[in-house]
C-alpha positions as a printed Julia matrix, in Angstrom:
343×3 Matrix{Float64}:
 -11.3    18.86  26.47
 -11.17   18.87  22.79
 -13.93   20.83  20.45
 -15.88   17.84  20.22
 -16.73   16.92  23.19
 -20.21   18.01  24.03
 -21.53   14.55  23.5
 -25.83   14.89  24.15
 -25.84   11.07  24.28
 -23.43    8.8   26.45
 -20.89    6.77  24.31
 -21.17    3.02  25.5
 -18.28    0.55  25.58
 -19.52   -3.02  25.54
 -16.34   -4.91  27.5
 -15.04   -4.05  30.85
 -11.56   -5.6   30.25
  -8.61   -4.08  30.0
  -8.98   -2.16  26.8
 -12.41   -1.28  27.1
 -11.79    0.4   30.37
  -9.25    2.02  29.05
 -10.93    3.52  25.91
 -13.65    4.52  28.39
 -11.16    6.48  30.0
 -10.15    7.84  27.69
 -13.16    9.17  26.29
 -14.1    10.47  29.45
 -10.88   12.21  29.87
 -11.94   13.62  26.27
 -15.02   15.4   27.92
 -17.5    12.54  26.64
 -20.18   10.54  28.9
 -19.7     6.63  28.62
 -21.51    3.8   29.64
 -19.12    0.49  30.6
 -20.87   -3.07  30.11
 -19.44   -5.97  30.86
 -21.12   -9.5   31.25
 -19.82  -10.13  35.15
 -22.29   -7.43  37.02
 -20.21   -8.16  40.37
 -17.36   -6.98  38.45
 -19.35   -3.95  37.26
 -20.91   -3.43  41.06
 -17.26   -3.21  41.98
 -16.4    -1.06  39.59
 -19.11    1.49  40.33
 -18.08    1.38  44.06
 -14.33    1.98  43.97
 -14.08    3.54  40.33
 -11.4     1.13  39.9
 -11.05   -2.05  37.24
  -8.53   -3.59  40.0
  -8.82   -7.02  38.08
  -6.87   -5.5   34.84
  -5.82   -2.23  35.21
  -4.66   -2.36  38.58
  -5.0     1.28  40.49
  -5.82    3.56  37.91
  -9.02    5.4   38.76
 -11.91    5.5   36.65
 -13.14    9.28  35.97
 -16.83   10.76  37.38
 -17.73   10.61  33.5
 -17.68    6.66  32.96
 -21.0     4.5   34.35
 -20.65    0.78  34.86
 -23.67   -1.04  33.59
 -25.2    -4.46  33.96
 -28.18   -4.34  31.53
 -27.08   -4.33  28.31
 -30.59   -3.53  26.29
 -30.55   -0.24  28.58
 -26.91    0.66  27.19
 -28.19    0.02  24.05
 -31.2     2.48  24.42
 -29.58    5.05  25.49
 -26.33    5.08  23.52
 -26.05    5.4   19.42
 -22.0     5.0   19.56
 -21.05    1.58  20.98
 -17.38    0.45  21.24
 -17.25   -3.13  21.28
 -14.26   -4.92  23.02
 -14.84   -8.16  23.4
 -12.3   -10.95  22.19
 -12.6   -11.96  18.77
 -13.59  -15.54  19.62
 -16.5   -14.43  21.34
 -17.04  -11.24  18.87
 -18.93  -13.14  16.31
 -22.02  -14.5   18.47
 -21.99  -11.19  20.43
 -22.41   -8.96  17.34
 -25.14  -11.78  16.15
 -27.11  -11.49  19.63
 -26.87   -7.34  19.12
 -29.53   -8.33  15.87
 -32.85   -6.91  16.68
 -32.03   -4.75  19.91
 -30.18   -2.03  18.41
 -31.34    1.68  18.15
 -32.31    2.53  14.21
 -29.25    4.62  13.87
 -27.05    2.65  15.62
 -22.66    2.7   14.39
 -20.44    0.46  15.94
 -16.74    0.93  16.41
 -14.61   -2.33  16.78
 -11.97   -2.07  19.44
 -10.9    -6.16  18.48
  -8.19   -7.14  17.08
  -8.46  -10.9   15.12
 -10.63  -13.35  12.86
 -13.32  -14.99  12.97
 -12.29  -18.36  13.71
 -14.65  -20.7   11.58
 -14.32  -18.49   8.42
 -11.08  -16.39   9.15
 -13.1   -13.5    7.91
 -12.23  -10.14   9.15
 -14.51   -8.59  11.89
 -16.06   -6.13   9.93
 -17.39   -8.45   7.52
 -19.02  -10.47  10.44
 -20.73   -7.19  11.81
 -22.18   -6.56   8.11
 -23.29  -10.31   7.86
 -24.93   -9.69  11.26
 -26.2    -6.58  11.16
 -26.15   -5.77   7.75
 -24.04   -3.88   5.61
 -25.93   -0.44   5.67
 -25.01   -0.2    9.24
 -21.88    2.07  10.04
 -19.08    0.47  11.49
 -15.17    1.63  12.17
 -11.89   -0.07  13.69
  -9.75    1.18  15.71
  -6.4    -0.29  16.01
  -2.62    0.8   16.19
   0.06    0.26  18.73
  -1.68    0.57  22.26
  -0.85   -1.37  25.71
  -4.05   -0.26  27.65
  -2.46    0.05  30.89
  -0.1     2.62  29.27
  -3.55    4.77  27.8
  -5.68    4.04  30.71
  -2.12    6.04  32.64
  -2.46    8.9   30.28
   0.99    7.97  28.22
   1.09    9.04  24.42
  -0.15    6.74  22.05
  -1.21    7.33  18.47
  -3.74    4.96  16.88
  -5.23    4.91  12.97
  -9.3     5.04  12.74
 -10.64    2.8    9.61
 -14.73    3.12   9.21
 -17.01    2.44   6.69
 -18.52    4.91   5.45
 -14.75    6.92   5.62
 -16.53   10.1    7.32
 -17.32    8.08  10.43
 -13.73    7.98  10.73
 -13.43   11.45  10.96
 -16.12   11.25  14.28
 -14.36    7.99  16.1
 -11.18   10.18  15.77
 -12.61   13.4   17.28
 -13.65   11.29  19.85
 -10.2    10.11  20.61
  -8.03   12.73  19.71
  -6.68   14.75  22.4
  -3.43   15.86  24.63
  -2.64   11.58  25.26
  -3.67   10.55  21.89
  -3.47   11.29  18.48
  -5.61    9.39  15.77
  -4.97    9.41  12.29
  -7.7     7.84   9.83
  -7.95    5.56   6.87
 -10.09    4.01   4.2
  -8.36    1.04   4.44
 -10.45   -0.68   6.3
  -9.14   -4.35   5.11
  -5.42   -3.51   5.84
  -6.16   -1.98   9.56
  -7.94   -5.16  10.52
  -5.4    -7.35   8.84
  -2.92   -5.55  10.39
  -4.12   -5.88  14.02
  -4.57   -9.52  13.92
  -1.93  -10.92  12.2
   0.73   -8.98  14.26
  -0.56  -11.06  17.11
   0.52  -14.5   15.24
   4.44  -13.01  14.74
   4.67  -12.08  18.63
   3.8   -15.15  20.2
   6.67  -16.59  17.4
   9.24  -13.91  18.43
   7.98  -14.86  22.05
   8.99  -18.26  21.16
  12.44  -17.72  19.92
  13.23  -14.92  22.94
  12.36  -18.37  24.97
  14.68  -20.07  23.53
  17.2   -18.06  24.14
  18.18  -17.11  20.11
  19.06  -13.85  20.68
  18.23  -10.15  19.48
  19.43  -11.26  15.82
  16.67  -13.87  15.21
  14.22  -11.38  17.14
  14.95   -8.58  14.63
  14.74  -11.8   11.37
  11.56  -12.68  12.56
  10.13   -9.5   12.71
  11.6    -8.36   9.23
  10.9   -11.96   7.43
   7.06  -11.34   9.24
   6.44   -7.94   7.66
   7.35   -9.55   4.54
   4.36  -12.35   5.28
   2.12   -9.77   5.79
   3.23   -8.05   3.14
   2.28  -10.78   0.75
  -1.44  -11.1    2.22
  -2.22   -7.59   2.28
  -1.26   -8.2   -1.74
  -3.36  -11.01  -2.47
  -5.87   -9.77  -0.63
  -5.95   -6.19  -1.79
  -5.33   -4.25   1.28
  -2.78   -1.66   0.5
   0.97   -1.53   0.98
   0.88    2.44   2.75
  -1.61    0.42   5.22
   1.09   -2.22   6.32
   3.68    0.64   6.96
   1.48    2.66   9.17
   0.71    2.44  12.79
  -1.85   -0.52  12.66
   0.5    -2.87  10.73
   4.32   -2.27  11.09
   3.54    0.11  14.22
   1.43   -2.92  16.18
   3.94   -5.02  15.13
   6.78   -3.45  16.27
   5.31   -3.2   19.94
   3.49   -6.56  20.09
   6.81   -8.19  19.38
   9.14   -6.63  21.62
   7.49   -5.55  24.66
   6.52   -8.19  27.68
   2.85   -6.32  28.32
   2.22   -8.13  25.25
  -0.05  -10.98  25.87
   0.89  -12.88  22.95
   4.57  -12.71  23.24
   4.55  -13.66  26.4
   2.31  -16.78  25.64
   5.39  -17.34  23.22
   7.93  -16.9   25.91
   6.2   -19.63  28.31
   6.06  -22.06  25.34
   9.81  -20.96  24.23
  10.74  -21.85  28.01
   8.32  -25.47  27.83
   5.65  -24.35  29.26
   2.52  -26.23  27.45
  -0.25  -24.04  25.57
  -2.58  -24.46  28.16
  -0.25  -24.0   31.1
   1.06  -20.78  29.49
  -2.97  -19.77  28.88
  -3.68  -20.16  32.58
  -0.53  -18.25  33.67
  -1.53  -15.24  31.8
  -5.28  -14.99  32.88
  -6.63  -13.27  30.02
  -7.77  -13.86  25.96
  -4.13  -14.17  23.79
  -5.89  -13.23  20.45
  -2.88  -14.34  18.23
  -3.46  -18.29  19.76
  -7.07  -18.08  17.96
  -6.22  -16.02  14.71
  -3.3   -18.21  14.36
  -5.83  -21.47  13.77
  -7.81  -18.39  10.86
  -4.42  -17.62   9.24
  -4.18  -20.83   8.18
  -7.05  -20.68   6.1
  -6.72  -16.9    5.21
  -3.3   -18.78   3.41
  -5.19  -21.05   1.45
  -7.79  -18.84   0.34
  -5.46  -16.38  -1.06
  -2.52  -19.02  -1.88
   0.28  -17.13  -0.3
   3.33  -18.68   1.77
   3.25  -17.44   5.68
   5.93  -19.88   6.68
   6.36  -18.05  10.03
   2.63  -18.61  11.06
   2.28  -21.87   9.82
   5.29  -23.16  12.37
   3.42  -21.03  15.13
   0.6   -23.48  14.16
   2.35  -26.28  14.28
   3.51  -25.84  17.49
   0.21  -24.81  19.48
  -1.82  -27.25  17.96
   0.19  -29.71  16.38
   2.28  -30.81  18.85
   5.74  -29.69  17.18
   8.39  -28.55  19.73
   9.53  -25.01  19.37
  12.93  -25.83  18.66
  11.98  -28.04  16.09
   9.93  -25.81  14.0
  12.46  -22.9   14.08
  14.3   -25.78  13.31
  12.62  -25.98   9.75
  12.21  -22.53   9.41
  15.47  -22.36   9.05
  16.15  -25.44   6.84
  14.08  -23.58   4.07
  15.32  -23.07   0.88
  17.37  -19.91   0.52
  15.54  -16.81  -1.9
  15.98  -13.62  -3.11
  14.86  -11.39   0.01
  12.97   -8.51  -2.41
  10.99  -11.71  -4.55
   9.77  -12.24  -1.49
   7.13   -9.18  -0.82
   5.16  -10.24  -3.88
   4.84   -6.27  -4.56
């Protein structure tokens, strides 16, 4: 148990999939009480009777300090600290029905990786639209599989909050013998970070399906740092950000492991499989098919080039073949590879 965990008040994690189990795990393994919502109580009933989340985290048990809840406005009376893991199409009108039923001193730590679809604005701006912008709020994101965190296997992860000193608490929550968090101000480039990686690994996913070989894997994934490179630019996120654990670190593992969600959604449309086919196959939200509809407009607003995301577009929702739009990815004009980074 690390120094800080004497927690008077439960933490509460508001999302009983697979990474909000796992945080609460992972908190509780930290010494720290936590209440688990989710919005399927026969899920939670289950839950409570064989401290298991069978449904996504298979047999991993659930320690004596994590307690499944149904009724949301009694998590949110009793707990300050609420981790919200919810997927980011849903996380806008969750945070918006949160207005009004929230304890005074309330903070909020976002456990979501994406965009708000309609707006492509990052999450944290939707919580300060919501809730208001004198409310503390952090984001937690980094290169984490929550199977391999709810087992207990190392993992490091970067803690961005507004104001910065909340950073400092999120992290002593976290922070123990299976993970270490590191924080940052940033709190632009973290989010930026953890959705756009999601965009690049269902296009990796794509050309693995296809069959193109570790070569174009390792292109991709250097040409899509360099996109992301160019946004965190123009939009003023900083460079230090993109090299760290929530931007090439997520990127890295997003891209090249299968317990990705969105490469694997990439894979099944590499191999033919249609978007909604590949959807149903893999059960569960594949963030990087909805922030790749908000990257489109995240490239307008700023005017940079994302060629890589736009033909990930193209083919989910605009009926291009995947071996057509690597097709003219390829065909693009040749350019000096350092021009490129817009640094």
């Amino acid at each position: 148990m690390n120094a800080s965990a004497s927690t008077v008040r439960p933490l509460a994690v508001l999302g009983a999939g697979s990474w909000g189990t796992a945080v609460a795990i992972l908190l509780a393994h930290n010494g720290h009480r936590s209440l688990l919502w989710g919005r399927d109580a026969a899920q939670l009933e289950q839950i409570a009777k064989t401290r298991r989340n069978a449904a996504y985290l298979g047999t991993v048990a659930l320690p004596a300090g994590i307690t499944p809840c149904a009724d949301l406005d009694s998590v949110l009376r009793q707990a300050r600290d609420l981790f919200i893991a919810v997927p980011s199409a849903a996380f806008p009108a969750f945070v918006a029905g949160l207005r009004g039923r929230l304890r005074p001193d309330a903070r909020l730590v976002s456990l979501t990786k994406g965009l708000e679809l309609e707006t492509a604005d990052t999450l944290d701006s939707v919580v300060a639209r919501c809730l208001g912008d004198t409310i503390e709020q952090a984001v937690v994101s980094g290169p984490t599989f929550a199977r391999e965190v709810a087992r207990g296997l190392p993992t490091a992860v970067t803690v961005a909050a507004r104001p910065a000193a909340f950073a400092e608490t999120v992290a002593g929550w976290l922070h123990g013998v299976q993970l270490r968090a590191y924080t940052s101000d940033d709190l632009l480039g973290v989010e930026l970070g953890g959705a756009l990686k999601n965009v690049l690994a269902i296009a990796v996913g794509i050309a693995d399906g296809l069959g193109m070989g570790a070569n174009a894997r390792a292109a991709l994934i250097t040409r899509g740092l360099a996109e992301l490179s160019r946004l965190y630019h123009a939009a003023g996120a900083r460079t230090e950000t993109l090299m760290g654990l929530s931007g090439l670190g997520d990127l890295v593992l997003t891209c090249t492991d299968d317990q990705s969600r969105n490469r694997r959604l990439g894979l099944a449309l590499g191999r033919g499989s249609t978007l909604e086919m590949a959807l149903d196959e893999i059960g569960q939200a594949v963030e990087g098919a909805t922030t790749a509809r908000s990257v489109m407009r995240l490239a307008q607003r700023y005017a940079v080039e994302l060629p890589i995301c736009e033909w990930v577009h193209r083919v989910l929702y605009e009926g291009v073949a995947a071996r057509e739009a690597v097709a003219q990815l390829l065909a693009r004009e040749p350019k000096a590879e350092a021009a490129t980074f817009g640094l």
